[in-house]
C-alpha positions in Angstrom: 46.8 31.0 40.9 48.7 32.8 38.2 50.3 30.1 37.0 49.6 28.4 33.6 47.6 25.0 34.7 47.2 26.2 38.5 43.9 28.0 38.0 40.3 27.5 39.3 39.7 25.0 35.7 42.6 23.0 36.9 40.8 22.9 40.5 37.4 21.7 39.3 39.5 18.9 37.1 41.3 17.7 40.4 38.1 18.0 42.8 36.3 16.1 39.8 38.9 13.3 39.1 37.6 10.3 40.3 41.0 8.6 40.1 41.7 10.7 42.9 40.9 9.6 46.7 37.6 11.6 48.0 39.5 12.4 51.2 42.4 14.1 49.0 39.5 15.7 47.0 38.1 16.9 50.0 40.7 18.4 51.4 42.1 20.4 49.2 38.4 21.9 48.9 38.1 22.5 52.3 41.8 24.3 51.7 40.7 26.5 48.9 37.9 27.5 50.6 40.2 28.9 54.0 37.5 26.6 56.5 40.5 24.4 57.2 39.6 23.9 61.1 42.9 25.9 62.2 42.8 28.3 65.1 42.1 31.3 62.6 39.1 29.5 60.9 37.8 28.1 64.7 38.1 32.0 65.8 36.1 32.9 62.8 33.3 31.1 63.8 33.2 31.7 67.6 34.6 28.2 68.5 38.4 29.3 70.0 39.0 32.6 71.8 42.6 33.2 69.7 43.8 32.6 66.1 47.5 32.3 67.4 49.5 29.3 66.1 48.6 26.3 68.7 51.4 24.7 67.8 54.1 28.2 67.9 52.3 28.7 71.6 53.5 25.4 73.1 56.9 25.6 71.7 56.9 29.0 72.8 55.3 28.0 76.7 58.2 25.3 76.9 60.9 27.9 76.5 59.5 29.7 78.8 58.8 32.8 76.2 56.0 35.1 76.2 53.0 33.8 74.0 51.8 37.6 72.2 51.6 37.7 69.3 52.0 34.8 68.0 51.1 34.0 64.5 47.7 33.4 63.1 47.2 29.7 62.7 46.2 29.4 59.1 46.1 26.7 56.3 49.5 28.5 55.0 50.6 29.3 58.3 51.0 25.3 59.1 51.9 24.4 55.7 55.0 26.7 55.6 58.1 27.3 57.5 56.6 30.5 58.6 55.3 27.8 61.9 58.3 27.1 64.2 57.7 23.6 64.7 56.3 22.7 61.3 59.4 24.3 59.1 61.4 20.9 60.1 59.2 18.9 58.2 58.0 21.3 55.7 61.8 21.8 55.0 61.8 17.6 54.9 59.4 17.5 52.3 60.3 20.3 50.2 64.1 18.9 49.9 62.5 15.3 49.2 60.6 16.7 46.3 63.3 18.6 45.2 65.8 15.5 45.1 63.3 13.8 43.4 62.9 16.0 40.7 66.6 16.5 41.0 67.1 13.0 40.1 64.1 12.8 37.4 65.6 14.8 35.3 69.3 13.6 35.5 67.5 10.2 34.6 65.6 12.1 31.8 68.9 13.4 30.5 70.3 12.5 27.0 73.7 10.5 27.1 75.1 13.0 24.4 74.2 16.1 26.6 77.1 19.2 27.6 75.1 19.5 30.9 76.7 17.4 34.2 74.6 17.5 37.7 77.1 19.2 39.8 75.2 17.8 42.8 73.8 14.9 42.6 73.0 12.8 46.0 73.9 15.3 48.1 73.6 19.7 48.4 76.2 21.8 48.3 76.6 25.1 49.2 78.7 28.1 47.1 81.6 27.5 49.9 81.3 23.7 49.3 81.3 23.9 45.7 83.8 26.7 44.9 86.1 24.1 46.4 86.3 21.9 43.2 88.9 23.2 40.1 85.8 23.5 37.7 84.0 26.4 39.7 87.7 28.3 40.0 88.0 27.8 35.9 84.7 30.1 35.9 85.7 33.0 38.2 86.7 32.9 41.9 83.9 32.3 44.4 85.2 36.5 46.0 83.9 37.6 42.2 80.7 36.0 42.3 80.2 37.4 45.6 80.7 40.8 44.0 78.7 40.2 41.0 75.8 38.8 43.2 76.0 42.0 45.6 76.0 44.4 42.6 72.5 42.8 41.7 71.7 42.6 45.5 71.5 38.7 45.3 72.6 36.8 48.1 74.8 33.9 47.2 74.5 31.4 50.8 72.2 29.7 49.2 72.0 25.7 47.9 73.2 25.5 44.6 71.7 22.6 42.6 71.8 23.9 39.6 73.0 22.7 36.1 77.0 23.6 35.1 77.9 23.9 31.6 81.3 21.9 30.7 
């Protein structure tokens, strides 16, 4: 946790926080310490025969695709998009969180402020957004695309970002 205020002393505050639930507490703790029962941990300890994804397998089984090597089941493994059938929900959550913020800090923002939410209640894409006059002022969506390849970015991404007037 290399981040400032993600380390092991922020841990021991949220494991110690009363305020929070016990079961919240608890399972984070059994996160950090990687003995979430998933198929890896269950492996670990001679209680399942394979650490593959459970839930990859059966998504796998029902289209009728071959089950090797399938990916370890871990804490991260089910808590990213890196599972097939959790990235649907994981990619729920994140863009919930994300409008939330979004939103927090349009509400946050000063009334005399230059900056203007290009986005707000709904993503755009660079295609969707190069459509508006604004964008074209700045440069043409074909010379971002250039600029972005000559750094090696890739520009198909969502784009809710602040625009400068």
């Amino acid at each position: 946790m290399p981040r400032q205020d993600a380390g092991r002393l922020m841990l021991g505050k949220y494991v110690s926080d009363k305020k929070i639930s016990w079961k919240r507490r608890r399972r984070l703790g059994t996160a950090v310490a990687g003995n979430t029962p998933t198929a890896s941990f269950l492996t670990k300890i001679g209680k399942m025969q394979s650490a593959g994804c459970r839930l990859c397998r059966i998504a796998q089984e029902a289209r009728g695709e071959s089950t090797d090597g399938l990916a370890a089941e871990t804490h991260g493994h089910i808590n990213s998009a890196g599972c097939e059938v959790m990235a649907t929900t994981i990619a729920t959550a994140h863009h919930f969180i994300w409008r939330h913020l979004y939103d927090s800090m349009h509400a946050a923002s000063k009334p005399k402020s230059q900056l203007n939410f290009v986005t707000l209640g709904k993503e755009s894409n660079m295609s969707t957004l190069w459509r508006r006059k604004e964008f074209l002022r700045i440069c043409s969506k074909e010379e971002l695309a250039e600029k972005a390849q000559d750094i090696g970015v890739t520009i198909d991404f969502v784009c809710c970002y602040y625009w400068k007037q």
